[in-house]
C-alpha positions in Angstrom: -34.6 4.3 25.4 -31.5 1.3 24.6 -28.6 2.8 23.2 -26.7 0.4 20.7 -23.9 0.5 22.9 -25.2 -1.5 25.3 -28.5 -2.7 27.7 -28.6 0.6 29.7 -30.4 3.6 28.1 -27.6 6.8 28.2 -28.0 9.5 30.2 -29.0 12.5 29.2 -28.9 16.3 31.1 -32.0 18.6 30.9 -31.3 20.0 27.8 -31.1 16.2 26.0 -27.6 16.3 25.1 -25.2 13.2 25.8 -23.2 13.3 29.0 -20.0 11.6 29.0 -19.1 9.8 31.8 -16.7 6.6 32.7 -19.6 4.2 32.2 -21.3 5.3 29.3 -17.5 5.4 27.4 -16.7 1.5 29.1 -20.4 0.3 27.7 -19.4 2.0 24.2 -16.4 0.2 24.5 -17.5 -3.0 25.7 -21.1 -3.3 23.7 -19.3 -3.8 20.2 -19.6 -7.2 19.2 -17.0 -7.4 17.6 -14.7 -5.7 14.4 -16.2 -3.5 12.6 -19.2 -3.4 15.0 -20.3 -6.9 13.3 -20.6 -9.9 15.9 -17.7 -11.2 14.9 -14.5 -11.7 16.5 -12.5 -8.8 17.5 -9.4 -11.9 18.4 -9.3 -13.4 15.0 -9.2 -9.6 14.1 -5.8 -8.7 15.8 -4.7 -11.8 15.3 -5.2 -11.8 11.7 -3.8 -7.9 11.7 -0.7 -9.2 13.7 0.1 -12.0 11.5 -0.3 -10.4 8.3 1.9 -7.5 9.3 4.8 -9.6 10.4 4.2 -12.0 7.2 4.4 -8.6 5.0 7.6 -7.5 7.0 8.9 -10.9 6.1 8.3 -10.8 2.7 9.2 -7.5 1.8 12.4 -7.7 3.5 14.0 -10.8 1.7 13.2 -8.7 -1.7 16.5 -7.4 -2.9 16.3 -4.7 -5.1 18.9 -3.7 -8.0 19.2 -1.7 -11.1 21.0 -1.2 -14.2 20.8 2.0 -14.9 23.8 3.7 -16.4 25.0 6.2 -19.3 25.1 3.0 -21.8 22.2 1.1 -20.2 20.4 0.3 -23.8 17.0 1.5 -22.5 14.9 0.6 -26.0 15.9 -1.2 -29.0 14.1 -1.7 -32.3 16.0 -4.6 -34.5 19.9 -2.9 -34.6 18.9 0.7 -33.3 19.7 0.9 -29.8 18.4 3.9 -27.8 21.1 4.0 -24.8 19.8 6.6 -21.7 22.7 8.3 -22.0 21.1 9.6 -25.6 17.7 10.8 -23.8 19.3 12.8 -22.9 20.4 15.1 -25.8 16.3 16.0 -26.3 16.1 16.6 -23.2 18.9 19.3 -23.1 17.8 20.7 -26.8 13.8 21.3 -25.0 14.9 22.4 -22.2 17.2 24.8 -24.2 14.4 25.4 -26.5 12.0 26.3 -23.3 14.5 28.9 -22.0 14.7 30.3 -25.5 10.7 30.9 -26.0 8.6 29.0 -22.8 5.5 29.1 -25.1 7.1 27.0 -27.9 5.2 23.6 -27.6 8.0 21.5 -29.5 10.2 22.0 -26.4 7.6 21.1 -24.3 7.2 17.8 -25.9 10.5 17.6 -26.8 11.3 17.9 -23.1 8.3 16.4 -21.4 8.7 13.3 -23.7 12.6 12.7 -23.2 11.8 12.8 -19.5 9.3 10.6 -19.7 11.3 8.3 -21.7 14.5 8.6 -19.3 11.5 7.6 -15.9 10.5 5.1 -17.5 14.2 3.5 -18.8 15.1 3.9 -14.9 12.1 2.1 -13.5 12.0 -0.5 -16.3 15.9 -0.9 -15.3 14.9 -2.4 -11.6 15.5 -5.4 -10.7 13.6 -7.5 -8.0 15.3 -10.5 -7.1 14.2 -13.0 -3.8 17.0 -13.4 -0.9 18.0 -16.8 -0.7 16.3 -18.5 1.5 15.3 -22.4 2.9 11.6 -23.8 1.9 10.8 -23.3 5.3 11.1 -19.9 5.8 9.3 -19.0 2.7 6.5 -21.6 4.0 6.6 -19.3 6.9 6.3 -16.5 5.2 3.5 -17.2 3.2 1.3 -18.9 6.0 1.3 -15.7 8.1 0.7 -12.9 5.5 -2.1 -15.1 3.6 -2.9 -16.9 6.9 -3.3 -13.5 8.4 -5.1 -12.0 5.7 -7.9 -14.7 5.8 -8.3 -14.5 9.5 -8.8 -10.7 9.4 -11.0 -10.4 6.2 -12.8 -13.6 7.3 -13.3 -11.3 11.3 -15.0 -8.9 9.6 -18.2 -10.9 8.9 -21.1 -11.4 10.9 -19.9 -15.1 13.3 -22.2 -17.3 12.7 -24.3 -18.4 16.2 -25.7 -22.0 17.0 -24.8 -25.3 15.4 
């Protein structure tokens, strides 16, 4: 009986179990195709993983990342009322307070709960993600080895097309 490892049928001991020796792991090894056990190639694979993780690397290193984030950051505003994050906080303080004062009181829960939410979400929408400068070039770069990559390692994991 074949294995789908390879040409040579696997040996088995008297009781039919598998018995792992050198050669049956090196025809394992060496009887894939290619990635992902499809006859395709296992090169354009690593390639492709190689280049895409140094074009990501790239990329995400030339993002600079900032925030604005302060006691009298506006966070919302709604025509002339400004809600500054400095004043989510007061709700927060009273439903916390109102939590200490009776923890089954569901006002401070959504008192709380709500100015929390509002104060994660005024920090996160308070980042800012800017691109280093850099020459054409190098972004050229960039983007030809994380897309490149990309399409050599997705397009490794179909079946290689044989013949002409």
């Amino acid at each position: 009986m074949a294995s789908r490892f390879g040409k040579r049928p696997l040996p088995t001991v008297a009781g039919g179990g598998l018995r792992l020796c050198p050669w049956v792991l090196y025809s394992a090894i060496m009887g894939m195709h290619g990635a992902g056990g499809t006859p395709g190639g296992a090169g354009r694979f690593f390639l492709g993983l190689a280049m895409c993780v140094a074009g990501g690397y790239l990329f995400l290193n030339s993002i600079r990342v900032s925030y604005g984030f302060g006691l009298g950051h506006v966070l919302y505003a709604y025509g002339p009322v400004r809600l500054t994050s400095g004043m989510t906080l007061i709700p927060l303080a009273l439903g916390i307070g109102l939590i200490f004062f009776n923890a089954r009181n569901p006002f401070g829960w959504l008192l709380a709960l709500g100015s929390l939410l509002a104060v994660v979400v005024g920090v996160v929408a308070s980042i800012h993600f800017t691109l280093a400068g850099m020459s054409l070039f190098e972004l050229l770069v960039m983007l030809v080895l994380l897309v490149g990559g990309a399409g050599l390692f997705l397009g490794s994991l179909r079946p290689a097309r044989r013949g002409g």
